[in-house]
N, C-alpha and C positions, 0 to 999 in steps of 0.2 A: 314831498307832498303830492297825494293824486289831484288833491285841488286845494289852493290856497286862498279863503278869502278875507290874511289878516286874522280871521279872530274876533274876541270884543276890541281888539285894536282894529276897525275893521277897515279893510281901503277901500282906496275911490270906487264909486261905480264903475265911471269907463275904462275899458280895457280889462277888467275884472275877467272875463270871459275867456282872456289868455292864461289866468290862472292856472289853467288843465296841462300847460306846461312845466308847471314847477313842477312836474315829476320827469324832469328832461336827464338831471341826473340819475335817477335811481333805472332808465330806459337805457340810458346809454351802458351802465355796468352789466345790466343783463343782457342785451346786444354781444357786447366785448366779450361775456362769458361765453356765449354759444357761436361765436364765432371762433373765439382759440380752441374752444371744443373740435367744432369741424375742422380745423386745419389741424390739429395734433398739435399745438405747440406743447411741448415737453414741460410745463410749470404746472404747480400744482398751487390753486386757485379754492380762496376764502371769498364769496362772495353776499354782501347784509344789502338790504335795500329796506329802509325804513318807509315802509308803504302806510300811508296815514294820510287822511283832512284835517284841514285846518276852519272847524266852521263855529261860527257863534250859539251857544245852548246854555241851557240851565244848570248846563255839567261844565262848560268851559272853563281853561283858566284865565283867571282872572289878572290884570297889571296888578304889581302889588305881593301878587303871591310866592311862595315860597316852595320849590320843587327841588326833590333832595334826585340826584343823576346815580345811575349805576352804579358808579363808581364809589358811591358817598359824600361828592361835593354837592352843596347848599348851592341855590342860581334863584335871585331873584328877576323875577319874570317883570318887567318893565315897561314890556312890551312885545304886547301876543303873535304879533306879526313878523318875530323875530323866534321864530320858532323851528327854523330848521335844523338851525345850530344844537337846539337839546335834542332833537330826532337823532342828527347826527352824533352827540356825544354817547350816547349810549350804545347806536352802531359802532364807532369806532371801540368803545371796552368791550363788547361784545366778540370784533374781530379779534381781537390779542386776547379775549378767552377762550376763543377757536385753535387758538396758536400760530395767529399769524404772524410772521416774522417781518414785515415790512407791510405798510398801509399806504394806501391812497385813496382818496374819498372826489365825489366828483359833484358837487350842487351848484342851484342856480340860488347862490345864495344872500348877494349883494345887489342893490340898485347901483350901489359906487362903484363897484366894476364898472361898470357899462359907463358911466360919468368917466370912468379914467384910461377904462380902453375901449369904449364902443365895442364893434362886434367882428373889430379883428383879430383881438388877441384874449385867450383865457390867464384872467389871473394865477400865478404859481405859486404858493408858501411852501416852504416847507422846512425841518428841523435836522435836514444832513444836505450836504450839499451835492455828493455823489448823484442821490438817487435826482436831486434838483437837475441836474445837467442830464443825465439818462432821459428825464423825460422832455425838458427840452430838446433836446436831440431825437426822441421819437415822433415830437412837435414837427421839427423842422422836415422831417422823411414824408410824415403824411399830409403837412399843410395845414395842420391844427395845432398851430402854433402858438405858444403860449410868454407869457412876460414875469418873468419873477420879482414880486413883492418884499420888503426887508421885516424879518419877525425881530424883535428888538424888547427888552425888559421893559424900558418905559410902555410899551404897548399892552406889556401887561400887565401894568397898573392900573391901565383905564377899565381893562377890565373887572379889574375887582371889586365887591359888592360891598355895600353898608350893614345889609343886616345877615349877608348871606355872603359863601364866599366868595360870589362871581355874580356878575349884571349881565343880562342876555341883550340889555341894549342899552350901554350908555351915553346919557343925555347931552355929552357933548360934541357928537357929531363928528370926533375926528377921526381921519383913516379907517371908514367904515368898510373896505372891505379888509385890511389888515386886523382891525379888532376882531371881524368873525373867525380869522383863521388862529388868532391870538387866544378866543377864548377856548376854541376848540383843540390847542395846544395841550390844557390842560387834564386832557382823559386820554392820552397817546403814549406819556410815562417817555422811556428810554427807546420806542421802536421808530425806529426810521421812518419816517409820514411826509407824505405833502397830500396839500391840497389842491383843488380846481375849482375855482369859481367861475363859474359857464354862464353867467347872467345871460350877459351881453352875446355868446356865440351859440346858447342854445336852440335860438328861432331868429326866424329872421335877417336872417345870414346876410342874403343879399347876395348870392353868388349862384353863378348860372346852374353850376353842377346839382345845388341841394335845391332848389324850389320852393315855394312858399311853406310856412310855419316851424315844423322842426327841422331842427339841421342835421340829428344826429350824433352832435360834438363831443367827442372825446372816445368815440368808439375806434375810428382809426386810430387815434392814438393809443390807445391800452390795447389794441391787439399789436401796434408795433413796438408798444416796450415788453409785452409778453416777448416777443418774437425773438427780443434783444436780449432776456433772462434765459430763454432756453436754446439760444445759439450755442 
């Protein structure tokens, strides 16, 4: 999102004006990209940035509604504010129709992150454990360090929909930043993926070196797991 204000699901006033960072993730992949550029790392690089607002209109979607994704899965929308997740699912079928062979996706996409690791550690999902531990280890090198989340069946039952095959925000609140990576599981198929949810480390850091607002998160890191690919 270049700016996020919720939708007709719309959020609070205060603090709305940070907004302008929920495009922290799709900064940080294009960052990572013209940086392994300039250094020549030897990988050859798919890079989507699903650049879009999130604002309230006469065109919006509406809670309620029914959004059929790329891929052909059905997602009833719930809740508008819970919109990254379908930005993102269509980037992710997009990549693997680029021919990418291995995905990783970077959004500020949970308030429960930040609830479960504040703003020292980026949440980590993902569906192989190799590439899980590569990038924790490119965490640990640059200091953007990351905590790994468990994806689990029952998680992905919460996610599934009544009238639609999938709920982009179900109403029981549990393991809300495991549900976004759970339902984002589903348009990834067989290709090795994890996720990053940067809520909590993409502003506001709190750390002498980055300075007030963005922090930049996750660029060190994907330039040091490029680094790590084309060693």
């Amino acid at each position: 999102m270049t700016f996020d204000s919720g939708g007709i699901s719309l959020k609070p006033g205060p603090k709305m004006a940070e907004m302008k960072f929920d495009m922290s993730g799709g900064a940080a992949v294009i960052e990572a990209v013209a940086a392994i550029a300039r250094l020549r790392l030897p990988v050859k690089l798919v890079a989507v940035v699903g650049a879009t607002e999130n604002l309230p209109s006469g065109r919006s979607v509406k809670p309620g509604d029914i959004v059929t994704a790329a891929n052909g899965k059905t997602i009833e929308v719930n809740n508008t504010d819970a919109e990254g997740r379908l930005v993102l699912a269509d980037c992710l079928n997009h990549a693997i129709a680029q021919g990418a062979e291995l995905l990783i996706d970077l959004a500020t996409l949970t308030g429960a992150v930040i609830v479960a690791l504040g703003s020292t550690y980026a949440g980590l999902m993902s569906n192989d454990e190799g590439l899980a531990e590569r990038i924790s280890s490119a965490g640990e090198q640059t200091g953007e360090i990351v905590w790994q989340l468990p994806l689990h069946p029952e998680y992905d039952e919460l996610v599934k929909g009544t009238y639609g095959d999938l709920d982009n925000a179900p109403e029981a609140r549990k393991a809300g930043t495991i549900i976004g990576a759970s339902f984002l599981q589903n348009f990834v198929g067989e290709t090795p993926w994890a996720h990053l949810d940067i809520a909590g480390s993409a502003w506001d850091l709190g750390r002498a070196y980055v300075g007030k607002g963005a922090s930049g998160y996750g660029v060190r890191l994907l330039v040091e797991l490029a680094r790590s690919y084309g060693a």
